[in-house]
N, C-alpha and C positions, 0 to 999 in steps of 0.2 A: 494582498490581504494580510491584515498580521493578528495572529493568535497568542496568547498571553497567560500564561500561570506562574502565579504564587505556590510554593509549595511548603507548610509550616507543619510544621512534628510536636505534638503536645501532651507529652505522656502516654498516652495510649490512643491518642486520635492523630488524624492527618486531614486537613484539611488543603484542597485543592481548589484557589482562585483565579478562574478564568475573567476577571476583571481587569477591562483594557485591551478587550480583543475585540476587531470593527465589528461593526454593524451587519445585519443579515444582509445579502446580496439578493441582487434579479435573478441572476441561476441559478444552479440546482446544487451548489457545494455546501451551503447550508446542513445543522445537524439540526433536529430535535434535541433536547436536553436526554433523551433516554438513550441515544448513540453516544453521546458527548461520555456520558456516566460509565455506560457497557467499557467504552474505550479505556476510560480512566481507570477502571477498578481491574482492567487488564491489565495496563500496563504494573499497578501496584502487586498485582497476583506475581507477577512472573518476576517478579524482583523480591520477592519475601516467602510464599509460600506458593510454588505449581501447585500440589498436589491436595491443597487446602478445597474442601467441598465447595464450588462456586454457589455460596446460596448467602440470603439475604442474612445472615449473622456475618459471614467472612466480611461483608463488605460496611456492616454496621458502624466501625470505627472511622468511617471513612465518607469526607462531608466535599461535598462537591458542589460549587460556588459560580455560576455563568447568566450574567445579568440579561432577560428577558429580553428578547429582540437584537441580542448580537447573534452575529454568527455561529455559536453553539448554544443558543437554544433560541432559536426561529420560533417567530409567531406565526399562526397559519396565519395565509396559503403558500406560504412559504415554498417554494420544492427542494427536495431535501433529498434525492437518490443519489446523488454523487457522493452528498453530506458522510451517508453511511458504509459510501466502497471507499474514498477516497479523503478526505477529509478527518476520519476516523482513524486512517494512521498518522496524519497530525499529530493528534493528540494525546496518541500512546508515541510518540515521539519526544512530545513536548514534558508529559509527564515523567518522562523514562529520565529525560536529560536535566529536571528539575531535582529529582531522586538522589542523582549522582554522587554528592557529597555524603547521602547518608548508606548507600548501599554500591557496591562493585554493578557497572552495567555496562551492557553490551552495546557497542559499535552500531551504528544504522542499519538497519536490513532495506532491502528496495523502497517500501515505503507505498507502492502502488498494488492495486489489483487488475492492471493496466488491463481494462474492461471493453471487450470489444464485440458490439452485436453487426451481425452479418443478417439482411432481411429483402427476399423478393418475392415471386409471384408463389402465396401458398407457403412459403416459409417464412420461419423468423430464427435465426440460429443464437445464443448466447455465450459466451466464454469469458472464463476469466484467465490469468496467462503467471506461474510463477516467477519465482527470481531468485537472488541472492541475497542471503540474511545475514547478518552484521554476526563477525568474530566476538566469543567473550573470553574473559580473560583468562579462563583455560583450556579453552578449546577454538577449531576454526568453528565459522559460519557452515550451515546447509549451503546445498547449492539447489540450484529448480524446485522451489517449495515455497509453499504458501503460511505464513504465520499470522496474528494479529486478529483483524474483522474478517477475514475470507470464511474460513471452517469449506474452502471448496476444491473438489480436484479437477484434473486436466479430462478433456473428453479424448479418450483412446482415437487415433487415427483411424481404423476400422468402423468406427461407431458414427464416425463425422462425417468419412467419404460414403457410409453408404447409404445416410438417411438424406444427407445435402445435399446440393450440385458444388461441392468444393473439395479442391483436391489439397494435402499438404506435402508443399514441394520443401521443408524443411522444419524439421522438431533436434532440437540439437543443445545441447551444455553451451553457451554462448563465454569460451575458455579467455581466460585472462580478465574478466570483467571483475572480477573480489579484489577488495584493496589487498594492499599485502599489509608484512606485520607478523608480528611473532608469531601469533595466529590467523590467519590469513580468513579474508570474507569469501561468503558464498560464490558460485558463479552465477549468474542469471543464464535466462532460457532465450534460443533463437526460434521463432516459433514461423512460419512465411504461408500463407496458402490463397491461394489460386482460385477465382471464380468460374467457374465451367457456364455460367448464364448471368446478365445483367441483375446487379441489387444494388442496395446501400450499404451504406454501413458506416459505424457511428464509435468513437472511441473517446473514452476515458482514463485518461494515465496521466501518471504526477513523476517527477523525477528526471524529466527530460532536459533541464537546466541545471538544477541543482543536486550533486550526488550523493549519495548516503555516504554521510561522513564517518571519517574511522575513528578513533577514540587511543588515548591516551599514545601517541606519534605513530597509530596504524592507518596508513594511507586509505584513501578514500574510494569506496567501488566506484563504477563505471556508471553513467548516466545513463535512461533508458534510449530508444530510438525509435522510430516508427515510421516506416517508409513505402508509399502509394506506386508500384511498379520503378521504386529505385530513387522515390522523390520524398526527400523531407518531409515528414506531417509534422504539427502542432502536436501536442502533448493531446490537448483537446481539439476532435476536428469529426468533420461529419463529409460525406459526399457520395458521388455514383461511383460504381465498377461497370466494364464491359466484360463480357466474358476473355478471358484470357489476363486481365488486370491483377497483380499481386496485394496482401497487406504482407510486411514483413515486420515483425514485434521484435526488439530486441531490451530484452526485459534488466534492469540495474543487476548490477552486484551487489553483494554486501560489502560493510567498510572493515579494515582491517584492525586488529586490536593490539599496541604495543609495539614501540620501535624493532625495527630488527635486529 
């Protein structure tokens, strides 16, 4: 799928042309126009003003342009869940790297909220899994944390093992994943646990091909990984657990900022 923006500076406005990005899809990576926007007006926040009140004046200057029935702004019945975990760092991607020339910005961060539900008899478990977030130019990346669409944290290992039937046989700094570079990117997280009784389980993650790239000659984090008791997954993949069956996550880097 290819996503697309214009970005034009006009005195006191900016508008942002998502014109020339495909068509809505059959799956669910599809945004609404109100994801598309939340993303966009992030991505501009964090390159001009953080600490600027997020409310409908901050964002007044700022016109954002995606032709009816492409892939960022779906016509129902469109489904559109992945649109908003996944999809949505697109776009504060595409935005950030359209920016460039007019503002200093920051090296890739993981890009995913490598989204993994766990569900059998009487349960349904949810989680999202941090990573590594792209070096800026004067400082490294975090490492194991969540930025962007998430706004969510990790569930304590106490709190998972005792309301589940799952065990985690590993929570870890996943070390050497951040590009290098003068300032070097995030590490991502090793995240692996264990079914104690038969379920499914269903993931959504981006990143697994292609890595978060480093910016201005800071090498590029580490691509994520996702492995079924030691076996390859798809980025996106659905299937059974028997009990004793592992998921093991290993969540990107960030990319590195600045030759060494």
């Amino acid at each position: 799928m290819t996503l697309r923006v214009e970005a034009t500076i006009r005195g006191g406005r900016l508008t942002l042309d998502f014109t020339g990005t495909d068509p809505q899809v059959q799956g669910n990576l599809n945004c609404p126009l109100s994801v598309t926007k939340s993303a966009a007006f992030f991505a501009v926040r964090v390159l001009t003003d953080p600490d600027a009140p997020p409310c409908a004046g901050a964002y007044r200057p700022i016109e954002v342009i995606a032709p009816q029935g492409c892939l960022l702004n779906a016509r129902a019945p469109a489904a559109v869940a992945a649109g908003n975990v996944e999809t949505s760092g697109r776009v504060a991607d595409l935005v950030i790297a359209a920016l460039a020339g007019a503002r200093p910005v920051p090296a890739q961060g993981q890009g995913t909220m490598n989204n993994l539900t766990l569900a059998g008899e009487g349960f349904t478990y949810y989680e999202t899994i941090g990573g590594g977030q792209g070096a800026c130019p004067e400082a490294d990346g975090p490492s194991a944390i969540h930025v962007a669409m998430s706004n969510t944290l990790n569930t304590p290992v106490e709190a998972l093992e005792s309301e589940f039937p799952l065990r985690v046989r590993e929570l870890s700094l996943r070390r050497g994943s951040g590009g290098a570079g003068r300032h070097g990117g995030g590490e991502g997280i090793v995240r692996e646990i264990e079914a104690l009784t038969p379920m499914r389980y269903s993931l959504i993650a981006e990143r697994r091909r292609h890595p978060p790239r480093g910016r201005e000659g800071g090498g590029d984090g580490a691509p994520g990984r996702s492995l079924l008791s030691g076996e390859l997954l798809a980025g996106k993949a659905e299937g059974e657990l028997s009990a004793g069956d592992t998921i093991r996550i290993e969540t990107p880097g960030g990319g590195g900022h600045g030759g060494q």
